[in-house]
N, C-alpha and C positions, 0 to 999 in steps of 0.2 A: 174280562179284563184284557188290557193291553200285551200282547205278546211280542220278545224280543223289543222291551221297552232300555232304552239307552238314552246316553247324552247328546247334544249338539254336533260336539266335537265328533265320536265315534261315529255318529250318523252320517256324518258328510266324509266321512275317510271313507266307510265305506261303498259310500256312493261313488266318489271320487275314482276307488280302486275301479269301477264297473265301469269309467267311463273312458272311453278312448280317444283321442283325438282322429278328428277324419283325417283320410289319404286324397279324397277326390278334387282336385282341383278344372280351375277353365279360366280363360282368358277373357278376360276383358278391358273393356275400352277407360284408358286412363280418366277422362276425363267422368265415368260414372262409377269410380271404384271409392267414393269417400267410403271408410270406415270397413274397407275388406284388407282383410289379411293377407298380406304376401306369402307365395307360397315357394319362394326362390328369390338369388339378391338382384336386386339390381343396379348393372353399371351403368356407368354414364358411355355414351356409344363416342361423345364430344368434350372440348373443352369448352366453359362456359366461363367468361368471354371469349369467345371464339376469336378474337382480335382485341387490343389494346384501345379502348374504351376512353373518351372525356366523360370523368365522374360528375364534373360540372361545368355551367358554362362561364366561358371565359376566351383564353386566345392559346394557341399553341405557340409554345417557345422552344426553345433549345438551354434546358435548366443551365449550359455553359456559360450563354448570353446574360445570363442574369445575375451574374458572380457582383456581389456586395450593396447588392440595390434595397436600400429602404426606406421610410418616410422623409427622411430629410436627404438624401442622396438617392435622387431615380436613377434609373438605368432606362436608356430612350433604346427603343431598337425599330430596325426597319424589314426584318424578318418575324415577319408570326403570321397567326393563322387564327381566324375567328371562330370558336365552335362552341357545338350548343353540346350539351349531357345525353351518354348514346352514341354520340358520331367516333367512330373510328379515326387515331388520332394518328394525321397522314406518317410516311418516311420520312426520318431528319428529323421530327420533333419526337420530346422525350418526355415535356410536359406543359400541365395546363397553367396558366397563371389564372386566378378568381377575375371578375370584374372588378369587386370591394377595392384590387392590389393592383388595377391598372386604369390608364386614362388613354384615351386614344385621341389623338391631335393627327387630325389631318391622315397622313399614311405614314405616322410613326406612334409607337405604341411605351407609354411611360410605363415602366414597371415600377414599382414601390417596395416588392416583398422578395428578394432571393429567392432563387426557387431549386429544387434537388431533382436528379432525374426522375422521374417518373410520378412528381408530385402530383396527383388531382389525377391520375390516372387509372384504370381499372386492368391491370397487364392480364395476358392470353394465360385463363386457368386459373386464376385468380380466387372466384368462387367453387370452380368443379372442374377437374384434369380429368381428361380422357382415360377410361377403365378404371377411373374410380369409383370404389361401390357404393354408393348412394343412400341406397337402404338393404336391411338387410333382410333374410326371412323372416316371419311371425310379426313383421310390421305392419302396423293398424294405419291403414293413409288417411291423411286430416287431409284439413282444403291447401294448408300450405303445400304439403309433399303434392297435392296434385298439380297446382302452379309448377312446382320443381320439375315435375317431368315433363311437363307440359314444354318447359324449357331447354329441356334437353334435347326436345325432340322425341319421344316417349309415348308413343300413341296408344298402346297396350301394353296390360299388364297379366301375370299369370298369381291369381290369386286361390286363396282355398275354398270350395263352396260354403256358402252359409250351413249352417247346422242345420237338419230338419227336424221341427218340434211340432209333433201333434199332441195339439186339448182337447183332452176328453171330458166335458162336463156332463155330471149325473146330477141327479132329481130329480122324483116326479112333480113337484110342485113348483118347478123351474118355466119360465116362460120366456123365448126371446123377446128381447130389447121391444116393448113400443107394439108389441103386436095387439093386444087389448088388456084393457082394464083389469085391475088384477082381484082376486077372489081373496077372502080369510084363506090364511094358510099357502098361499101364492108367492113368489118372488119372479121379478125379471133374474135372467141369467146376467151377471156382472163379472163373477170373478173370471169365466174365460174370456171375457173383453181384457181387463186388464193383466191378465197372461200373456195373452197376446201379444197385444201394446207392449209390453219390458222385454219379453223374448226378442225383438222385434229391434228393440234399441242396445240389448248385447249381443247382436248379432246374429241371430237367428233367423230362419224362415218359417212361420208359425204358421201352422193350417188349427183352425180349432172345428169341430166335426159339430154335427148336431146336436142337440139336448139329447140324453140318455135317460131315460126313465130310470127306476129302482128296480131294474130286472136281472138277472144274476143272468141270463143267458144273451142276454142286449150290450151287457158290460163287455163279456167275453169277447162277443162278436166284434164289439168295438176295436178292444184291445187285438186282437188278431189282425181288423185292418188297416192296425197302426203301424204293424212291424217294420214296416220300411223306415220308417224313421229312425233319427239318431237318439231321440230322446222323448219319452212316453210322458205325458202330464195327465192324470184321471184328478179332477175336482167334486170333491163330496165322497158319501159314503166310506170314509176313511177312519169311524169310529166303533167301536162294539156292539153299535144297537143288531139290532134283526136282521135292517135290512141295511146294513152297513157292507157293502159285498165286495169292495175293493182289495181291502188287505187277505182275505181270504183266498180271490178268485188268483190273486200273486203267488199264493202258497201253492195255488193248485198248480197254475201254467206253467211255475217258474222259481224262482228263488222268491221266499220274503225273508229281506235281511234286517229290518226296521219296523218295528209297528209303536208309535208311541216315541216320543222323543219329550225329555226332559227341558223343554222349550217354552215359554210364556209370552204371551200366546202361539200356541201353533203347538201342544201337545200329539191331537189326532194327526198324525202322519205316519205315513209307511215309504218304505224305498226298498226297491228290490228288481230283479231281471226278469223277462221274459223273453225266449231266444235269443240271450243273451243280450238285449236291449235293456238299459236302464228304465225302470218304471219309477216316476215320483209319485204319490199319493197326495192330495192334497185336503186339509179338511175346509168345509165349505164356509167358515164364517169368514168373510171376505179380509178382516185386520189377520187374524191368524194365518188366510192365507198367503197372505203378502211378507208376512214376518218369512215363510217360509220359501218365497220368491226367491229373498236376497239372500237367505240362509245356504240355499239349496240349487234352485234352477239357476240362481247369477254363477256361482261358482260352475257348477256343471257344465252350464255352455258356452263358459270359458275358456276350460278343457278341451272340450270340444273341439270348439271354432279355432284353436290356436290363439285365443285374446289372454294379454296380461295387462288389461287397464285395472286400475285399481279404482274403486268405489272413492267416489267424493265426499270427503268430509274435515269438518272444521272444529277448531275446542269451541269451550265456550262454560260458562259459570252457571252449574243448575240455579234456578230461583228458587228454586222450592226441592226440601227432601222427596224423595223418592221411594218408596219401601217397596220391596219385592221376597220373592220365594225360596227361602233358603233349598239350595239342591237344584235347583231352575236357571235356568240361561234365560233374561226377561230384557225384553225388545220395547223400550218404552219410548212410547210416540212424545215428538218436541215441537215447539215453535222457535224460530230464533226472533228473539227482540233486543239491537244493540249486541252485545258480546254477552248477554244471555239467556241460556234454555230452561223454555218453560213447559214442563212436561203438562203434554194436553191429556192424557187417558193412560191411567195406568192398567187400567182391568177393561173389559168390554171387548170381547173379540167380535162383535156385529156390528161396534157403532163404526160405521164406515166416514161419517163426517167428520171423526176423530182424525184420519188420514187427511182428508182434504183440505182439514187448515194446520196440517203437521208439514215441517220443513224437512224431519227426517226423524231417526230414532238413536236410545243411547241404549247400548250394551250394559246389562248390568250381570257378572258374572255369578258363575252358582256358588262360590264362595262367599260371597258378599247378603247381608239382609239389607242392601237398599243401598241409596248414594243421599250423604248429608247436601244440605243446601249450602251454595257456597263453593263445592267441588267443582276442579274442573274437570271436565269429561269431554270425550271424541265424539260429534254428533254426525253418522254417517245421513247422509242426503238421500234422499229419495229421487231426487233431477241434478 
């Protein structure tokens, strides 16, 4: 039987308590840091616009010159300046007039629209004042903050290193991807590809190790050359059989704090330390193990990494009732079509085609026996 069998909730607190944010940081080049974490603020070293700016193009005037000029009363002047959007807007002039608000006759320029100092202009600072902070620590940079700095002048950044996550996938009946033809009772290895892959896009630096046979001394050995990592993943062997040697070999090395989690799909799971590194257990049916992805490894190397992006998701009106396990936290795979979800698999923790035409999944909590049709509910995304 399942030992140190608990909830959802309880499972991930106490994984959460084991998990530490890193200290290590390094620098790097602004322009390759999309989606790394600052690891200090940064100021602006300039002001941006560094000079008084034409917003648009048109002619420089003296907004004085143009005191009560409008469509039926122009104002003709014989001082301005032609300029395009970008050019720096010379001394003496305060602002732009549009082209739409002016006609140019010869070397005198009609105005049509009043204009106020510093109309159409971009003044010095305008967007970013010199040592102002910019961003600030534990910011995730997108493509725009890169352009930002980019603006600034900001060639490097001092960010937090990625998390390191090693996968440890067990099985004797595992085979890499594509290597031959497979036998009764065979599988290709899938779920540390797709660990990989998500560790990868929260942040992580994901090494996954070779196939590991069902050897309680192959495990071990594995788990040992993982230590350096910030965060242990073992795939398979996570259940009571014989040769289930995962949650065991964690009892032995280390702490098991989890074996079993009141979860739908994603029961077989364990979580616990090994010199003082967090180990996740994963079970090997590939929907279960994903339920346990977002459950468990998103949150974790979130911690981690310093990331608070939040999981994408959207309502929407189930099409169809839903029943699930009273006592169970149940992760039911969806499609969206229009503004509503159509729950594609409620049971089947192998059919993996169930994922690949699901848009995301809905939370059905362990209070609950199921969601009527019709409800609206939160369908978190999988992309």
């Amino acid at each position: 039987m399942f030992k140190r069998f608990c909830g959802a909730a309880a499972a991930s607190e106490m994984l959460l308590d084991r998990c530490q944010p890193i200290n290590r940081t390094e620098s790097l080049k602004s322009v390759l840091a999309e989606g790394r974490v600052l690891s200090q603020d940064v100021l602006s070293p300039v002001n941006l616009p560094g000079f008084d700016r034409a917003a648009m193009d048109g002619f420089a005037v003296r907004s004085a010159d143009t005191l009560g000029a409008r469509p039926h009363a122009p104002v003709f002047l014989e001082k301005f300046l032609p300029m395009r959007t970008g050019l720096p807007v010379p001394d003496g002039y305060d602002s732009v007039v549009m082209l739409e608000d002016s006609n140019l006759r010869g070397s005198i320029l009609e105005i049509t629209a009043q204009m106020h100092a510093y109309k159409n202009v971009s003044r010095v600072g305008e967007d970013i004042v010199a040592g102002e902070r910019v961003f600030s620590e534990g910011h995730a940079l997108r493509p725009p903050d890169l352009a930002l700095l980019s603006a600034i002048g900001i060639g490097s950044v001092q960010v937090y290193e990625r998390p390191r996550t090693v996968i440890i996938p067990t099985g004797s009946g595992l085979l890499d991807i594509g290597s031959r033809a497979l036998l009764p009772g065979e599988a290709y290895e899938i779920n540390g590809l797709i660990t990989r892959l998500y560790a990868g896009r929260w942040g992580a630096y994901a090494e996954k190790t070779e196939i590991v046979p069902d050897d309680e001394k192959l495990v071990r050995e594995a788990i040992v050359a993982a230590l350096q990592a910030d965060l242990i993943i073992i795939i398979g062997g996570t259940s009571i059989g014989e040769k289930d040697y995962a949650p065991r070999i964690l009892n032995e090395m280390g702490e098991l704090l989890v074996h079993g989690v009141r979860v739908q799909p994603g029961k077989p799971t364990a979580i616990g330390t090994v010199a003082d590194k967090p180990v996740i257990c994963l079970p090997g049916y590939p929907v279960a193990m994903l339920s346990d992805l977002f459950l468990f490894v998103r949150p974790a190397l979130q911690k981690i990494g310093h990331r608070n992006d939040l999981q994408p998701k959207v309502t929407a009106k189930l099409a169809r009732k839903i029943p699930s396990r009273p006592g169970y936290l149940s992760l039911v795979r969806v499609a969206l079509k229009g503004d509503e979800a159509e729950p594609i698999m409620i049971s089947g923790a192998g059919i993996l085609s169930s994922v690949a035409r699901s848009d995301g999944y809905v939370i059905v909590s362990e209070d609950k026996e199921g969601l009527e049709a019709g409800e609206t509910v939160e369908v978190f995304l999988f992309e």
